[in-house]
Backbone as CSV, one residue per row, in Angstrom:
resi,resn,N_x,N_y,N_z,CA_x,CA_y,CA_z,C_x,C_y,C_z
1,UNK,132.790,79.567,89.419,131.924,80.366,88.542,131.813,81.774,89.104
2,UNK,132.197,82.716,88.051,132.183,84.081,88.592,130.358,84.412,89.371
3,UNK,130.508,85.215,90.292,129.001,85.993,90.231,128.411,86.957,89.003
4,UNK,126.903,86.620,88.746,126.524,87.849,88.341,126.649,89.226,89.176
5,UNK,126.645,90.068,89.016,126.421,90.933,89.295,125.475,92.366,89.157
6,UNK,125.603,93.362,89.655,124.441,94.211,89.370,125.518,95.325,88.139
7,UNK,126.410,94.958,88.084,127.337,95.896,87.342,127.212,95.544,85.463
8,UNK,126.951,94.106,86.037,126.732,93.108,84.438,125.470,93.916,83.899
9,UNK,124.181,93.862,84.862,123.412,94.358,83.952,123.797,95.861,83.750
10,UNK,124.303,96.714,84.479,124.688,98.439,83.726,124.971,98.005,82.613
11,UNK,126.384,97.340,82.296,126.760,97.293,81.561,126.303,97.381,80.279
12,UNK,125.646,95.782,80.109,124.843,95.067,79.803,123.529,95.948,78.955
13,UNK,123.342,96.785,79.711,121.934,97.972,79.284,122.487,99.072,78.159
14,UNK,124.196,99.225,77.866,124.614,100.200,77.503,124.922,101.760,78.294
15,UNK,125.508,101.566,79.605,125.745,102.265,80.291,127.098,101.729,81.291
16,UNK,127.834,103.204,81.504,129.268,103.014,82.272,129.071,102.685,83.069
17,UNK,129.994,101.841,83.916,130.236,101.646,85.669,131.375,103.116,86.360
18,UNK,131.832,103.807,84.754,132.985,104.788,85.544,131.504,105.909,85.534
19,UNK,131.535,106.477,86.540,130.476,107.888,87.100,129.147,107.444,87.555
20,UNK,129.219,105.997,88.255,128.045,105.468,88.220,128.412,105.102,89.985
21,UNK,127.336,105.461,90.536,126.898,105.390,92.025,126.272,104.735,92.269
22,UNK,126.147,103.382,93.524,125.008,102.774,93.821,125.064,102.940,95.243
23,UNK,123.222,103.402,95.886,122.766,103.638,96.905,121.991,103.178,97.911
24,UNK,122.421,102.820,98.701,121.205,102.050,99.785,121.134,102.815,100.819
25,UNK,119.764,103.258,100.401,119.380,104.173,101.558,118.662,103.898,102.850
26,UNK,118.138,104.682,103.763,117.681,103.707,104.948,116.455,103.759,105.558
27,UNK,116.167,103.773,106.477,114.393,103.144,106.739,113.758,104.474,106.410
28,UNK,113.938,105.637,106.127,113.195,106.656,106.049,113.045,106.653,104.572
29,UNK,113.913,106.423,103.689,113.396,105.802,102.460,112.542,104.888,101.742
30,UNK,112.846,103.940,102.979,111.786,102.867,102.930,110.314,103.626,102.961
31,UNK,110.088,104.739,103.888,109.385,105.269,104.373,108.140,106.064,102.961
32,UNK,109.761,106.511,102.741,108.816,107.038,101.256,108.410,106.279,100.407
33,UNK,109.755,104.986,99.841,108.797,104.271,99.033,107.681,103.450,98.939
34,UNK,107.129,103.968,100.018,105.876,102.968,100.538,104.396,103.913,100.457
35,UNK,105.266,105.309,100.339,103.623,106.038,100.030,103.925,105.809,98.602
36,UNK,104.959,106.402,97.856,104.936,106.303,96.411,106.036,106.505,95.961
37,UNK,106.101,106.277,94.614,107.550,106.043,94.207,107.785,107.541,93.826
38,UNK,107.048,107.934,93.307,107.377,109.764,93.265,107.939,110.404,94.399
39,UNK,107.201,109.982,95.356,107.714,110.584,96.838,108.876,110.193,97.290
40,UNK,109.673,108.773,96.917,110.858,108.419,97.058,111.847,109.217,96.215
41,UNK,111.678,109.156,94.845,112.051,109.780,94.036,112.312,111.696,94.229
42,UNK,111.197,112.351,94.890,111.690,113.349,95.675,112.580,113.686,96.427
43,UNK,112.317,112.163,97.481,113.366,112.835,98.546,114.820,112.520,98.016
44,UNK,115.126,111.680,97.327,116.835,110.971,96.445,117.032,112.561,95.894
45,UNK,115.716,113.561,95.800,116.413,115.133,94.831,117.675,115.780,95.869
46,UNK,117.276,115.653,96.894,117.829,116.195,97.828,118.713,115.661,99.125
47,UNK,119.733,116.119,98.915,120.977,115.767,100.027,121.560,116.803,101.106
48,UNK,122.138,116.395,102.040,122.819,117.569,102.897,123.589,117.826,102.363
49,UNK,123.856,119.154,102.290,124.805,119.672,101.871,126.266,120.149,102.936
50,UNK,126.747,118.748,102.664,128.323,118.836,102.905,128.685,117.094,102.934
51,UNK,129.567,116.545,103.009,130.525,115.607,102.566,129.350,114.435,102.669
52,UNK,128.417,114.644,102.904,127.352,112.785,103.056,126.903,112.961,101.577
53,UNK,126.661,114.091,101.123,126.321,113.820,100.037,126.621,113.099,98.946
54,UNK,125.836,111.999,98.428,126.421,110.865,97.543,126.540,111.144,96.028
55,UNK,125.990,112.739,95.418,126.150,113.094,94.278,127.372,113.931,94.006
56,UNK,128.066,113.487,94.289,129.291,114.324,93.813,129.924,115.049,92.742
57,UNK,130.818,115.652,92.332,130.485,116.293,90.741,130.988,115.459,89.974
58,UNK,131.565,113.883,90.250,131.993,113.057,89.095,130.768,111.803,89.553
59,UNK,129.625,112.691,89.697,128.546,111.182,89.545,127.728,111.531,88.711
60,UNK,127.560,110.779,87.697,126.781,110.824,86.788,125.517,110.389,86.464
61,UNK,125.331,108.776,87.030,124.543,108.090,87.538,124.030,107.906,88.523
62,UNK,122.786,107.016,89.167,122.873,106.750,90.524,121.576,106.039,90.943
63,UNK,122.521,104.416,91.185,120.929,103.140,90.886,121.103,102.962,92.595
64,UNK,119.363,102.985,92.347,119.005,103.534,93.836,118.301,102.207,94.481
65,UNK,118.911,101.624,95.953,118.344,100.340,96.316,117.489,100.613,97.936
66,UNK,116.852,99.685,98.160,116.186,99.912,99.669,116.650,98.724,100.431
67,UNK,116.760,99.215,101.415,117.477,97.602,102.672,116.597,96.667,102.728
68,UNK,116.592,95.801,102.367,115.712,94.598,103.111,116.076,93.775,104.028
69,UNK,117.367,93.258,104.329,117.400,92.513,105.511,118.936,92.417,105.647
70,UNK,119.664,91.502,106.799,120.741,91.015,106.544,121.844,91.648,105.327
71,UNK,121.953,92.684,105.255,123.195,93.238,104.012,122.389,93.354,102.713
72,UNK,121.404,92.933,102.620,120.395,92.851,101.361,120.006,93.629,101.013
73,UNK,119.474,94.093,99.848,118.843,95.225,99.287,118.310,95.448,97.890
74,UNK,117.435,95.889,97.530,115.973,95.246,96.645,116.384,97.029,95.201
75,UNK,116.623,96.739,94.156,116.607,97.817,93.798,115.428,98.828,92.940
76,UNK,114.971,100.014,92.751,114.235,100.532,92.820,114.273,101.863,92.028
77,UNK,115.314,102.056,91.400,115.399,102.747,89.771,116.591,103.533,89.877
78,UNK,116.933,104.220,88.910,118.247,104.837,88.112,117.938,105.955,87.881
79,UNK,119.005,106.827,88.488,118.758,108.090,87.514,120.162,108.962,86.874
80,UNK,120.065,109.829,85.892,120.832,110.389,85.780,121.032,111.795,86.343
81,UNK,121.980,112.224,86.428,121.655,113.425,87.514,122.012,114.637,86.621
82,UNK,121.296,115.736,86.263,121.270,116.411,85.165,121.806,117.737,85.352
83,UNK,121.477,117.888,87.080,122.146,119.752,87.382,121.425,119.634,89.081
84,UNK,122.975,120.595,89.751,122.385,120.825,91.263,122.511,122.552,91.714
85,UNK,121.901,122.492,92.599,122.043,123.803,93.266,121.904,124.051,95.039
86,UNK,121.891,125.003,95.545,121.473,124.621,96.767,119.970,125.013,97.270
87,UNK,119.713,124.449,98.073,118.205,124.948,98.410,118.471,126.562,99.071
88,UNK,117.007,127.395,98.812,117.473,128.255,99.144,117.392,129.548,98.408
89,UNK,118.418,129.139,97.189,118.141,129.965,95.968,116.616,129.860,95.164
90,UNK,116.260,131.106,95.728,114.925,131.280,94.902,114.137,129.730,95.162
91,UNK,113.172,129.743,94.532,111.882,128.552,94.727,112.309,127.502,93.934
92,UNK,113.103,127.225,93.305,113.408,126.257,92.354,113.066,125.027,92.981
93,UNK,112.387,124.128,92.509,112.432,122.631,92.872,112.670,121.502,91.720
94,UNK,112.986,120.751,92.323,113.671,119.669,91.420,112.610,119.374,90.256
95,UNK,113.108,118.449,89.171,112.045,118.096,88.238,111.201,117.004,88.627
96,UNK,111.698,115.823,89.736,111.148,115.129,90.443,110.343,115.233,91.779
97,UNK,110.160,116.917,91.373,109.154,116.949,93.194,108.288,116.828,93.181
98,UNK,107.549,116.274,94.825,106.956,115.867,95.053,105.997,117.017,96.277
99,UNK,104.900,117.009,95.796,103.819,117.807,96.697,103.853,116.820,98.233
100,UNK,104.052,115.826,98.164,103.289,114.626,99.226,104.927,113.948,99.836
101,UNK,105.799,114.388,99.436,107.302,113.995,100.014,107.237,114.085,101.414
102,UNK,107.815,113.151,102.276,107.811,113.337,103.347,109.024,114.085,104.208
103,UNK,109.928,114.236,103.473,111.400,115.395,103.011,111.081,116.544,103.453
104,UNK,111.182,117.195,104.426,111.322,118.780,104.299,112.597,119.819,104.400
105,UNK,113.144,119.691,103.063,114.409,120.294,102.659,114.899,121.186,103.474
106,UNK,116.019,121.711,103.791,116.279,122.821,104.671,117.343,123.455,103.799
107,UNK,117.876,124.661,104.445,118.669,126.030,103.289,119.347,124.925,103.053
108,UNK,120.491,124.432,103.617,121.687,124.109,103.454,122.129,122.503,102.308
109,UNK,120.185,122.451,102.440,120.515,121.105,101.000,120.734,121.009,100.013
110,UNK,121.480,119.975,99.335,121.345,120.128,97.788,120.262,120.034,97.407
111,UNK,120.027,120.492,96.279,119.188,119.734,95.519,119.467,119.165,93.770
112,UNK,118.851,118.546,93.504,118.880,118.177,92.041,117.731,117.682,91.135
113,UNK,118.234,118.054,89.371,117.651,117.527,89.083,117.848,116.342,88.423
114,UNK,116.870,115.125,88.280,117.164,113.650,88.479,116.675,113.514,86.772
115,UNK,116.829,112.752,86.254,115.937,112.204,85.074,116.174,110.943,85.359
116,UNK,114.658,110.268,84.991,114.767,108.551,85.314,115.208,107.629,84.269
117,UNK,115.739,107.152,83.963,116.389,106.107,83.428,115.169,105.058,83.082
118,UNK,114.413,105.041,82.461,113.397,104.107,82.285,113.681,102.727,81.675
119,UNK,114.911,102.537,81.272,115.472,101.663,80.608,115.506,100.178,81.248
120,UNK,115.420,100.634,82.620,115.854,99.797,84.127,114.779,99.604,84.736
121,UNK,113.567,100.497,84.306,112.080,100.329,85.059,111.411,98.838,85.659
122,UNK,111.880,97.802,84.486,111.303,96.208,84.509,111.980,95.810,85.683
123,UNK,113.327,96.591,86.172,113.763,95.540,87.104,113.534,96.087,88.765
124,UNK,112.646,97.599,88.612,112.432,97.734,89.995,111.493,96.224,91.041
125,UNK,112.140,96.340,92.232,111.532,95.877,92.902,111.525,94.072,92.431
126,UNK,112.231,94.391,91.961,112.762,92.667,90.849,114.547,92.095,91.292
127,UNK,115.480,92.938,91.536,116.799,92.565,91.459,117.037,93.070,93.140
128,UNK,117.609,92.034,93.809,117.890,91.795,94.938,119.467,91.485,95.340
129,UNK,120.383,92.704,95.761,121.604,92.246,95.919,122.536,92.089,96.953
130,UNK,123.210,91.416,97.230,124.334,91.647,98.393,125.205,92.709,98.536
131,UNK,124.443,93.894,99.610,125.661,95.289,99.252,126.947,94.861,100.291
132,UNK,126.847,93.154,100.581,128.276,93.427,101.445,128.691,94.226,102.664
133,UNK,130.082,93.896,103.143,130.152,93.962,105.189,130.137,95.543,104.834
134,UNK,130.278,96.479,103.717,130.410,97.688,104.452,128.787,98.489,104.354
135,UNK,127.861,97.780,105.073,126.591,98.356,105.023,126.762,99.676,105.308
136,UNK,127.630,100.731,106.178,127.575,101.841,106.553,128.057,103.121,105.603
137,UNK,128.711,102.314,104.444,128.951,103.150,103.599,128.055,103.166,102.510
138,UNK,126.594,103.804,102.737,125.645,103.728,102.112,125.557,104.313,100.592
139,UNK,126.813,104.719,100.272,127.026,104.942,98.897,128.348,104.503,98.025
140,UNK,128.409,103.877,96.801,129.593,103.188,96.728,129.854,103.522,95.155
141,UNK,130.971,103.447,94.452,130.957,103.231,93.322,131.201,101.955,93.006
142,UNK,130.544,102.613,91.533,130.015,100.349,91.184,130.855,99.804,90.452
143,UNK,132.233,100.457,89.553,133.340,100.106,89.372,134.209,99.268,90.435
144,UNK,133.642,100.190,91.708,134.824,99.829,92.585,134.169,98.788,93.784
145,UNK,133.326,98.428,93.640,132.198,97.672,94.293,131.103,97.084,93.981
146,UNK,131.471,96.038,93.420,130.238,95.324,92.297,129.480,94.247,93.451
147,UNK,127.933,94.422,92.636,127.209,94.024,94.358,126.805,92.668,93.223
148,UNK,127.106,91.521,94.607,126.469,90.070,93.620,124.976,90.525,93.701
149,UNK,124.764,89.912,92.372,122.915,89.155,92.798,122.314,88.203,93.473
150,UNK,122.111,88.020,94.500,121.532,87.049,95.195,119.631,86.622,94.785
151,UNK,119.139,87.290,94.099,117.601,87.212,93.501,117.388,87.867,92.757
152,UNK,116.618,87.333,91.498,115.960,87.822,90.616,114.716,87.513,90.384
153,UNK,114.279,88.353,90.437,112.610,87.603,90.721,111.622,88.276,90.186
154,UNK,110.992,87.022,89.355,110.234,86.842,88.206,109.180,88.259,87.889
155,UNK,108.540,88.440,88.727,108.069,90.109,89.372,107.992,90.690,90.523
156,UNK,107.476,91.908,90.249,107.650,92.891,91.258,106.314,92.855,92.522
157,UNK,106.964,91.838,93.302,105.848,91.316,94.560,106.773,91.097,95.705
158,UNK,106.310,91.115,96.490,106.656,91.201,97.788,106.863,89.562,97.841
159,UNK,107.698,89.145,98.658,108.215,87.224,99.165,107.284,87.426,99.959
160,UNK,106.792,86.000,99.524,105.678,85.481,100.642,106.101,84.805,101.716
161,UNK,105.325,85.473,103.013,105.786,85.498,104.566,105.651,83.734,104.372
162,UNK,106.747,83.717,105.242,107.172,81.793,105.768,106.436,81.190,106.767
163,UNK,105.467,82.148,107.229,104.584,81.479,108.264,105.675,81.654,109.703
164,UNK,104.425,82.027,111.075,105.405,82.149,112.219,106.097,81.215,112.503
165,UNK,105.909,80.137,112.534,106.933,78.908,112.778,108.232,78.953,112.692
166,UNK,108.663,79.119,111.481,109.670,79.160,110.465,110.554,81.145,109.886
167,UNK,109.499,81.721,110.837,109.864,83.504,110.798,111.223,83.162,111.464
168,UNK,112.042,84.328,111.164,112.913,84.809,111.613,113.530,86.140,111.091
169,UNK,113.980,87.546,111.834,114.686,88.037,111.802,115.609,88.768,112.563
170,UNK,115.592,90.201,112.414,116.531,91.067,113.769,115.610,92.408,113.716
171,UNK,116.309,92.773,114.893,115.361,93.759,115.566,115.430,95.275,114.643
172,UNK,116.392,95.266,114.147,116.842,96.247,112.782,116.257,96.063,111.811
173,UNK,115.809,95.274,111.579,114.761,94.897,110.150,113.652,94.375,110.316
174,UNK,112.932,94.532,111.037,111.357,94.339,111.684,110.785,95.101,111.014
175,UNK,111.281,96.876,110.679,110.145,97.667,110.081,111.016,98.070,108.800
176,UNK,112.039,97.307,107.734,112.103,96.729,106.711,111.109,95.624,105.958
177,UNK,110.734,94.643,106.707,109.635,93.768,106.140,108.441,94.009,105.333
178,UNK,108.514,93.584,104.289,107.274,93.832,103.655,106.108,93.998,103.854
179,UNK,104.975,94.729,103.771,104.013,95.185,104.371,102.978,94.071,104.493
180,UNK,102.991,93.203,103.993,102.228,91.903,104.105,102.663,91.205,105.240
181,UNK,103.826,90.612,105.836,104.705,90.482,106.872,104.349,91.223,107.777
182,UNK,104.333,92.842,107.790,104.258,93.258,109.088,102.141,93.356,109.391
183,UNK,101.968,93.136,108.311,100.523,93.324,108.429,99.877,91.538,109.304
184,UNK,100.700,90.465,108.593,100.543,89.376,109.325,101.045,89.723,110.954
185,UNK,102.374,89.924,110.992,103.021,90.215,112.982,101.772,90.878,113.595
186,UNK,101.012,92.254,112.875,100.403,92.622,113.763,99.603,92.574,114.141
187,UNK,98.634,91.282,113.455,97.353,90.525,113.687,97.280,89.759,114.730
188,UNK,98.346,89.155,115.445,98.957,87.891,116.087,99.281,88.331,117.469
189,UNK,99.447,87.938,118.860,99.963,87.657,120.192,100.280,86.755,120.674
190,UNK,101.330,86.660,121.380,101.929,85.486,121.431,103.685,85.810,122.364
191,UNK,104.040,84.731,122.072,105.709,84.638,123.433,107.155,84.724,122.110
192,UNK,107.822,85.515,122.096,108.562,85.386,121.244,110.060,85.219,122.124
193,UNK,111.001,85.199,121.078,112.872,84.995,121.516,113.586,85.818,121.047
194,UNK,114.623,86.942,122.176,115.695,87.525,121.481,116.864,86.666,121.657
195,UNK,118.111,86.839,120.427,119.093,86.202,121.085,119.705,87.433,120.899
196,UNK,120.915,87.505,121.970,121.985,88.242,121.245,123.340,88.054,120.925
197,UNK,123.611,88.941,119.291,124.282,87.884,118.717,125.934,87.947,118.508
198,UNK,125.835,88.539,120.355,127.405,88.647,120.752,127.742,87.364,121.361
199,UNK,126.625,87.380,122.547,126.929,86.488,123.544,125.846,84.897,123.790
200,UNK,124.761,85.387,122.710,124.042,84.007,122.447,123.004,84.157,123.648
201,UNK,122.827,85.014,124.582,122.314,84.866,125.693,120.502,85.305,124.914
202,UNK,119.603,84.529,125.656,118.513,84.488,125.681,117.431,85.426,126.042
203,UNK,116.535,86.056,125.661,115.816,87.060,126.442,113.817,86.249,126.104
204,UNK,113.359,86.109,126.700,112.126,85.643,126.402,110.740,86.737,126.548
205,UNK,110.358,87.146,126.392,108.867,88.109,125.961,107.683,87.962,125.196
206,UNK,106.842,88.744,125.660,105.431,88.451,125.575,104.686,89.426,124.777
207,UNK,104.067,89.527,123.389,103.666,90.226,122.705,101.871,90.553,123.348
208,UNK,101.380,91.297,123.851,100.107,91.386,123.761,99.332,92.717,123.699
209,UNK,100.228,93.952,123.041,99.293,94.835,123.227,98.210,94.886,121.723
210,UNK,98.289,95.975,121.082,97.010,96.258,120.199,97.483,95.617,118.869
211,UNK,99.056,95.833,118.168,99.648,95.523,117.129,100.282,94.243,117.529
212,UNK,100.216,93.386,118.048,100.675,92.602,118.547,102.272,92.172,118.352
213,UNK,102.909,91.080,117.878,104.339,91.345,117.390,104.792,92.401,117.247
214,UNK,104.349,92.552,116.211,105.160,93.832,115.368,105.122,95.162,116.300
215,UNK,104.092,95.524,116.953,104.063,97.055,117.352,105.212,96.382,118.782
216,UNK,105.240,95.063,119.523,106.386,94.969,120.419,107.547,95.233,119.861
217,UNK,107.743,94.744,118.605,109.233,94.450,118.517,109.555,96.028,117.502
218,UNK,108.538,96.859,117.584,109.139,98.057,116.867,109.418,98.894,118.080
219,UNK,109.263,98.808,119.244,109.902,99.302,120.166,111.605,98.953,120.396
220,UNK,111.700,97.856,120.326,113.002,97.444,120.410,113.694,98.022,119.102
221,UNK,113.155,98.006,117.982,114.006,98.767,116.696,114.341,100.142,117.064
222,UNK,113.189,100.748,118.105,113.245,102.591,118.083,114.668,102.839,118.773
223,UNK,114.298,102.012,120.324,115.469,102.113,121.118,116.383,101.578,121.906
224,UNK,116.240,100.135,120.938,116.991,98.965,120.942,116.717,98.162,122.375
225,UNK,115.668,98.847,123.324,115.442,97.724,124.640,114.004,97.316,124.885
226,UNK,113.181,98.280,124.145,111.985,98.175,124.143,111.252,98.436,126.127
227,UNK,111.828,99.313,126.905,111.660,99.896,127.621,112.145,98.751,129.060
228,UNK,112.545,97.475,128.926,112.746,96.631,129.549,113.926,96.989,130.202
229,UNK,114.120,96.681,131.556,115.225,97.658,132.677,116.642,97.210,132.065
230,UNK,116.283,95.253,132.406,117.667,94.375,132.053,118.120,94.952,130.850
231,UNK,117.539,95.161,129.519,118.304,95.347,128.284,118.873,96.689,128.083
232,UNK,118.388,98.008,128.911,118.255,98.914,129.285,119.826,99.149,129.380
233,UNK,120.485,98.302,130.333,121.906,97.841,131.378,122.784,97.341,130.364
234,UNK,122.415,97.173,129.303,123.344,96.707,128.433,123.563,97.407,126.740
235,UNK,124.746,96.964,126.183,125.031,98.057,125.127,124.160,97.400,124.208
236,UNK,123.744,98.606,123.055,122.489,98.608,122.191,123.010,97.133,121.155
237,UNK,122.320,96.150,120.719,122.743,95.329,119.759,121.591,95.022,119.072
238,UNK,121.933,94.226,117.847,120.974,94.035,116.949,120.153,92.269,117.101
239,UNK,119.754,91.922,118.261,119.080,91.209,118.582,118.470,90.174,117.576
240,UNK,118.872,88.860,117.052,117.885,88.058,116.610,116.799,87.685,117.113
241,UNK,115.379,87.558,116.463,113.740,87.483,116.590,113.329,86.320,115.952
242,UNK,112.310,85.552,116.824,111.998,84.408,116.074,110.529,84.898,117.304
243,UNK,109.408,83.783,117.024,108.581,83.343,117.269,108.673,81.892,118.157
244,UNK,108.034,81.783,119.598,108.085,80.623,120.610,106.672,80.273,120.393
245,UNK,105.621,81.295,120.432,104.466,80.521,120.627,103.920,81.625,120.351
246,UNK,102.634,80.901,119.237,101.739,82.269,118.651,100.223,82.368,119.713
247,UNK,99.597,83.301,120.236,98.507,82.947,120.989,97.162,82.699,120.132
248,UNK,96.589,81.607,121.157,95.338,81.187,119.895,93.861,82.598,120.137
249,UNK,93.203,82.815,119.853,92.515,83.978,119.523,91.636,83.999,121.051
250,UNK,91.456,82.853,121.679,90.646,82.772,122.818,91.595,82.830,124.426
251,UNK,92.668,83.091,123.696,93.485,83.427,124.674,93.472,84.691,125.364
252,UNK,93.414,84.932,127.033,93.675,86.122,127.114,95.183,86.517,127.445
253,UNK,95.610,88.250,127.712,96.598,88.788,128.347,97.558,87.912,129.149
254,UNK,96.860,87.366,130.405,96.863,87.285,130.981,97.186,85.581,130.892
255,UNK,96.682,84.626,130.053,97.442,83.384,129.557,98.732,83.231,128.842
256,UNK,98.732,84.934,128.296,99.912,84.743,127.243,101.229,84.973,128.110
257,UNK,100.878,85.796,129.053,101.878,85.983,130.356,101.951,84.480,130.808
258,UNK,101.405,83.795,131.281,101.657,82.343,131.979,102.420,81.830,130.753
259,UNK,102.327,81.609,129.265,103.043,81.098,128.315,104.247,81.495,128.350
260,UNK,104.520,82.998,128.366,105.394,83.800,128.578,106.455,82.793,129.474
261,UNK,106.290,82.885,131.011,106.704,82.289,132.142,107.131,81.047,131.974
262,UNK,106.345,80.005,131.374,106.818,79.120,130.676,107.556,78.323,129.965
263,UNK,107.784,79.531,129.202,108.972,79.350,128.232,110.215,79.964,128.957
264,UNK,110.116,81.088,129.842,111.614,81.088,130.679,111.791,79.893,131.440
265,UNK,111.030,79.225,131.996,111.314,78.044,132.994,112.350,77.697,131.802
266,UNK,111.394,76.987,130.435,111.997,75.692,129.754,113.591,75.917,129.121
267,UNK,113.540,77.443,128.720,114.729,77.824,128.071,116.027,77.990,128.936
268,UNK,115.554,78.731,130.320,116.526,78.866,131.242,116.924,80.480,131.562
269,UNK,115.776,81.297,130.665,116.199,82.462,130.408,116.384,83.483,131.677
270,UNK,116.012,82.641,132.951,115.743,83.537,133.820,117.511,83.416,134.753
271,UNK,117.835,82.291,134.527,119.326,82.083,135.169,120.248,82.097,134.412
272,UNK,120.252,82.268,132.959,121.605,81.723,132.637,121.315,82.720,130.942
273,UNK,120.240,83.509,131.481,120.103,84.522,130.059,119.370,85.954,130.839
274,UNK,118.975,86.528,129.749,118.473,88.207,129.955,117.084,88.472,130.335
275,UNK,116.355,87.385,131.321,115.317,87.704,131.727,115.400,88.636,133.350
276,UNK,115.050,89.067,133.781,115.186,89.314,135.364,114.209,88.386,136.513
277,UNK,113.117,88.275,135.871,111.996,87.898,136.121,111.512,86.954,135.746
């Protein structure tokens, strides 16, 4: 059975796949679409100006997605692209700007103006697709790269967190997670697990400062070691994250460290994985 795809519905809507661009942009997008969709919609006005730029003069279209996890990516509206210029010239700003953008354009950007495609509005934050192994080519044509659907979902809500037990992700998509997710990690302290997912080797750690999970393991997203010497010594990777043991509320610092310790005895992490200690 063929896949659906995200190309079926262009189609499907009465619109080409030839001049049609699809985009997955990256955590700083995320960034915006989380104050507002206007403010996302701002910063998509504007590109560097020279070859990254994904509006090219045979793009016509351009359905715009955000990363969520593993190759995944959640989409988040369409536009047509109506006229560009460079920043610079005179005050002009796009028809989509934004006072509150977190974007601060420089001479050398494009800019444009966008019109939204409202046609596609029902399915923001609704159609979930596989952009496939070439995640780095964050812009693709959709003729030439049709992304399956892996979810469609019923509305526009965030997946409900699986409970720590059963959590899992990577250290690259920790501050991808839905804000309910990271709002649960950072309530919580407790002993968590890296693996890494070259060599399988083990690293064991202890969440206990103010954000608990989450503010640990967004250290490791910033600069992939989270200030730890051993990981420090080794090349940057994208670490799988799970949960060993959540701390109960009457726990202190100072127990969660003995849990900590614990769990290197049982795992082995201290001889035969990436603990030092």
């Amino acid at each position: 059975m063929q896949d659906f795809s995200f190309n079926d519905i262009i189609t499907r809507r009465g619109y080409p796949l030839k001049g049609s661009k699809m985009l997955r942009h990256d955590k700083t997008a995320v960034a915006e679409w989380r104050q507002s969709r206007s403010s996302f919609e701002c910063f998509t006005s504007y590109h560097r100006g020279d070859h990254w730029t994904p509006y090219g003069p045979k793009v016509v279209y351009a359905f715009q997605f955000l990363p969520i996890s593993n190759g995944a990516a959640i989409f988040v509206g369409a536009h047509k692209i109506l006229d560009t210029w460079i920043v610079g010239d005179g005050e002009r700003k796009p028809v989509l700007w934004d006072a509150n953008c977190l974007l601060k354009p420089e001479p050398n950007h494009y800019a444009y103006d966008l019109e939204v495609l409202s046609v596609f509005d029902d399915l923001i934050e609704r159609v979930l697709i596989d952009w496939g192994p070439g995640v780095k080519a964050w812009h693709q044509w959709a003729e030439r790269r049709p992304k399956p659907i892996i979810e469609l979902r019923a509305d526009a809500e965030e997946a409900e967190f699986p409970g720590f037990a059963a959590f899992q992700s990577s250290i690259e998509d920790v501050t991808l997670m839905p804000r309910t997710w990271q709002a649960a990690l950072s309530n919580v302290q407790g002993v968590y697990l890296l693996v890494c997912p070259e060599t399988g080797n083990l690293y064991v750690g202890s969440a206990t400062g103010e954000r608990g999970f989450m503010g640990r393991w967004a250290s490791y997203a910033t600069d992939g070691h989270g200030g730890n010497k051993l990981l420090k010594n080794r090349k940057r990777v994208n670490y799988a994250v799970s949960i060993l043991e959540v701390a109960s509320p009457d726990m202190s610092s100072e127990d969660v460290l003995r849990r900590e310790a614990a769990w290197k005895a049982k795992l082995g992490s201290r001889a035969h994985g990436l603990n030092a200690n």
